[in-house]
C-alpha positions in Angstrom: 2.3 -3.8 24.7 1.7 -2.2 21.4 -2.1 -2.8 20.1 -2.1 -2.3 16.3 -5.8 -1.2 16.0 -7.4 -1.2 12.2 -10.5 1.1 12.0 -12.6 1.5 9.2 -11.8 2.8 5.6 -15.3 4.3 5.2 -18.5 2.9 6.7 -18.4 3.1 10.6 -20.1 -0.4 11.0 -17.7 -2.1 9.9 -15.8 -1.0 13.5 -15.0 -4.3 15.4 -16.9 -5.0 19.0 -13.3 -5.6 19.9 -12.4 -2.4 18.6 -15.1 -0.6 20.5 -14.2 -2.2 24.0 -10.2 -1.4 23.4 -10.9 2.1 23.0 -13.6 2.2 26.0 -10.7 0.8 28.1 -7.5 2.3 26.5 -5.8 5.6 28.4 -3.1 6.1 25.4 -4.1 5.9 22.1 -1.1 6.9 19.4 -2.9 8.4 16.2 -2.4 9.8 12.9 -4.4 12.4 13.3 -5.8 13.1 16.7 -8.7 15.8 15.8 -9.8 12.5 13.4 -9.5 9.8 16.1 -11.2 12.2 18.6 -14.1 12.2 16.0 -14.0 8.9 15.9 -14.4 8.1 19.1 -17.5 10.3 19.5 -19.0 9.1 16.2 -18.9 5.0 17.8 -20.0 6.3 21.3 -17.2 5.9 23.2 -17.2 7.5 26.3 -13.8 7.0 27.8 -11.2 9.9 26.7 -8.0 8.4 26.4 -4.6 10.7 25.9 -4.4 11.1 22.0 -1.3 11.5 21.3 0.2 12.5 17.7 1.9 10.1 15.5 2.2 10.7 11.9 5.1 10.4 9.3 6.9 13.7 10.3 7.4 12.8 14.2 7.4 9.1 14.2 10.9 8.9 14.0 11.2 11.2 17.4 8.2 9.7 19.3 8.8 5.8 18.5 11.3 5.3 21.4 9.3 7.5 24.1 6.1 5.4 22.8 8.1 2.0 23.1 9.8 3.0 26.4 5.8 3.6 27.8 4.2 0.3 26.4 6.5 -1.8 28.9 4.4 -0.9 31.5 1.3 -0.2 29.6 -0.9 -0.6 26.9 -0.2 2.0 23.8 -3.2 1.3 21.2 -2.0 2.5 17.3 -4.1 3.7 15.1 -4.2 5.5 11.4 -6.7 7.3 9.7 -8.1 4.2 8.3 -7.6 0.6 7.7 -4.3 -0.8 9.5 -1.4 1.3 10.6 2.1 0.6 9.3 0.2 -0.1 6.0 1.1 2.8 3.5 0.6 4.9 7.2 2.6 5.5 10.2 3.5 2.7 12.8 6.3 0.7 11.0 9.1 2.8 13.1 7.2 2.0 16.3 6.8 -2.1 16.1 10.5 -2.4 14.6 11.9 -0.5 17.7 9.1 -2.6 19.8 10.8 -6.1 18.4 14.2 -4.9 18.6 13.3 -4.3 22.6 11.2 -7.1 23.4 8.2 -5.5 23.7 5.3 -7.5 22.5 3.0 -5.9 19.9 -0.7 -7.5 18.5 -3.1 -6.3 16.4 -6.5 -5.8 16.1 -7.7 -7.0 12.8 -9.8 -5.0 10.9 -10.3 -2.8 7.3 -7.9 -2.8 4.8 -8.7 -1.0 1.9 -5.5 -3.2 0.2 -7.5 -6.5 0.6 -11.1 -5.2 0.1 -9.9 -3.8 -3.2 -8.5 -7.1 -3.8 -11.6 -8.7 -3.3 -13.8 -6.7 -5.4 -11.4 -6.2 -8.6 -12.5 -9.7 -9.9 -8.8 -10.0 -10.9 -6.8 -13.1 -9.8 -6.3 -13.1 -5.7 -3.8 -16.2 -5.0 -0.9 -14.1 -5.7 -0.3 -10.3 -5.5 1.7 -7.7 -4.4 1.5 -4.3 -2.7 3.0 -1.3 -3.7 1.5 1.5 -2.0 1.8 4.9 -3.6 3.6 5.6 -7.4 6.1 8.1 -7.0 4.7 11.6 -7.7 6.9 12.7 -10.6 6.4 11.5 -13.8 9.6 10.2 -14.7 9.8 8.8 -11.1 6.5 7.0 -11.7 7.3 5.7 -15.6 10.3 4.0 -14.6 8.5 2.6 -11.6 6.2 1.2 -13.4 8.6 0.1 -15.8 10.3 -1.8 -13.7 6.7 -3.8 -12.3 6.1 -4.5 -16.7 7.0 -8.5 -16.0 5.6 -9.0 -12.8 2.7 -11.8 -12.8 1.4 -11.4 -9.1 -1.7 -9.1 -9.4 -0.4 -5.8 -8.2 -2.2 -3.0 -5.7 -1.5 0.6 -5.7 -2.9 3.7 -3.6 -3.1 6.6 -6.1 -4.7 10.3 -5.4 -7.5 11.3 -7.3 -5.4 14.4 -8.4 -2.4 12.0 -10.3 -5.2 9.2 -11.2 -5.2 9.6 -15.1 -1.8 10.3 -15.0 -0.3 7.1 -13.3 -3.2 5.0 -15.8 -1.5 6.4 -18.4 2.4 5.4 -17.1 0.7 2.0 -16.4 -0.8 1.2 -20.0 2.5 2.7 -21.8 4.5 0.4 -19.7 2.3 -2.9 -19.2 -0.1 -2.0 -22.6 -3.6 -0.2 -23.0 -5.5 -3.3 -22.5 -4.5 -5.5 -19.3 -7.0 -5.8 -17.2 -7.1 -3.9 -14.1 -10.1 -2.2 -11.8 -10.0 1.5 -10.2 -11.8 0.9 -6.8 -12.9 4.2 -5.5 -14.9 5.3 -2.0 -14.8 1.7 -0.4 -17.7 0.8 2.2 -18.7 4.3 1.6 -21.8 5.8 0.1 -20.4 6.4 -3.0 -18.6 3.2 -3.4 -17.9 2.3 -7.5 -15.4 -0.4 -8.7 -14.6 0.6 -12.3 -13.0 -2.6 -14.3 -11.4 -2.3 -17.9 -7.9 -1.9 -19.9 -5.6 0.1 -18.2 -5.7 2.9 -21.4 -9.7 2.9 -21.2 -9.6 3.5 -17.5 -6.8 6.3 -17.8 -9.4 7.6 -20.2 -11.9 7.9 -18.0 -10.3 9.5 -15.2 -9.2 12.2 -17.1 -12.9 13.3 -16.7 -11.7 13.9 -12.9 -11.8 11.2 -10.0 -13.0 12.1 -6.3 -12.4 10.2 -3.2 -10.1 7.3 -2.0 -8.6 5.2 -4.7 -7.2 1.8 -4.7 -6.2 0.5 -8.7 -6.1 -3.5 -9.0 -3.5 -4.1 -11.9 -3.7 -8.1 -13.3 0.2 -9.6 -13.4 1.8 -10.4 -16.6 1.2 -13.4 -18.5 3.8 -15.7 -18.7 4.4 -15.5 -22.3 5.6 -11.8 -21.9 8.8 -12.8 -20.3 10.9 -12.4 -23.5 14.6 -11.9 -22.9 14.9 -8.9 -24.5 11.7 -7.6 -22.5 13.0 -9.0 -19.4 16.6 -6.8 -19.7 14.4 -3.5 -20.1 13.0 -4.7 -17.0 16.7 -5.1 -15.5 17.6 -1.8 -17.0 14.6 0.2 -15.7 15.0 -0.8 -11.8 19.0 0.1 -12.2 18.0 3.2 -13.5 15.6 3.3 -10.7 18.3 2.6 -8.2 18.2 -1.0 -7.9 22.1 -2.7 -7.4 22.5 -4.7 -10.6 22.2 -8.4 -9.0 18.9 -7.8 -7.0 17.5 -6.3 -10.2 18.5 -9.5 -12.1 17.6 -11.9 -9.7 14.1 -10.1 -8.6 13.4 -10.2 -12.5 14.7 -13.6 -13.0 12.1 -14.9 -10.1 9.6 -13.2 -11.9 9.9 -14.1 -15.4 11.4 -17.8 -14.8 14.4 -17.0 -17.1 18.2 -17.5 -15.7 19.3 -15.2 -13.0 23.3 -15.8 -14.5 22.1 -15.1 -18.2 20.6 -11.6 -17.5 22.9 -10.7 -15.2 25.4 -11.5 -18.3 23.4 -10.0 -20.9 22.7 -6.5 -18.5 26.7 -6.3 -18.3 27.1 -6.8 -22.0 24.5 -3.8 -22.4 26.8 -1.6 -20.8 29.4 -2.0 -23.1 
């Protein structure tokens, strides 16, 4: 079996009793980062010394099958740095190979930085989406986030404290200065600080320099910014992005209630 194991994002308490007796009884435990999981082990008191064995983004591709092939017979506990694997960190390969075989996978549930920042944002919770990191180049990011403009779900990024200001910035210019969002920074942690404002005022701010972990909470569109016209710079932006013309269409038709058939006509029109 595969044992999806989320540990904490920050404060060590917050490490489950079930998480402590997995890892007192595990004798593989795939990780991230093995010199941080052997920390972690010593830092909750665990006395048992399982095989650590690495599994990050560069080898995951190599290792999944070996790793699958061992949890038919045993148990193969996955962990990332923090919060829940296969969540903006390794483990996706590993369970799709694991279903594709038959081999059964759980999970331990845990942290998530993704819903704790949710939670704290104070921005609405019944609908939202996850997009993990922005692209790191700048025109890679502005049309990303050019192509999230219409979106109503509330949206959740990971960002780096280094490209902070920067990605505000693409945000405001493409969504405007003032919808609401909240920069959630250090969660469970010492230093913990949820910032809340428009998205201009909070690149502002982090142009003073961020540290630590980041999570940014963006509020969805309101319905009334569905226009037509701004709905087929959506279109245009994911094509440019690399989106097939009919999934960009439909995905912004579900979004902004308008016809599916009427942008897809008016994007083909555009092009001539």
């Amino acid at each position: 079996m595969i044992l999806l194991a989320a540990t904490p994002i920050g404060n060590l308490g917050d490490a489950s009793a079930r998480l402590r007796s997995t890892f007192e009884e595990a004798t593989v435990v795939a990780a991230e980062d093995t010199r941080h999981t052997a920390q972690l082990l010593r830092l909750l008191g665990i006395e048992n010394r399982p095989e650590l064995i690495a599994l990050h983004d560069h080898n995951e591709h190599e290792r999944a099958a070996a790793l699958v092939e061992r949890a038919q017979t045993e148990d193969i506990v996955l962990v990332s740095d923090a919060g829940m694997p296969t969540v903006s960190d390794p483990g996706f390969r590993v369970v799709q190979l694991a279903a594709e075989r038959g081999v059964p996978v759980s999970a331990i549930p845990g942290p998530s930085a993704v819903i704790t920042a949710l939670a704290v944002a104070g921005l609405p919770t019944d609908r939202f989406a996850f997009e993990g990191f922005l692209p790191r180049k700048s025109g890679e990011r502005a049309r990303a986030v050019s192509a999230l403009a219409a979106e109503r779900r509330t949206l959740v990024f990971f960002e780096s404290p280094s490209r902070l200001a920067a990605s505000l910035g693409d945000l405001a210019d493409a969504f405007g200065d003032d919808r609401a969002a909240a920069v959630c920074r250090e969660l469970t942690k010492l230093h913990e600080e949820v910032r809340r404002g428009g998205l201009r005022e909070l690149a502002a701010w982090a142009a003073d320099g961020v540290r630590g972990e980041i999570v940014v909470v963006v509020s969805g569109a309101a319905s009334s910014a569905a226009s037509p016209e701004s709905a087929l710079v959506e279109v245009q932006a994911r094509v440019q992005a690399g989106e097939r013309l009919k999934d960009a269409t439909r995905a912004v038709a579900e979004a902004t209630g308008l016809s599916s058939r009427e942008l897809y006509a008016a994007a083909l029109a555009s092009r001539r």
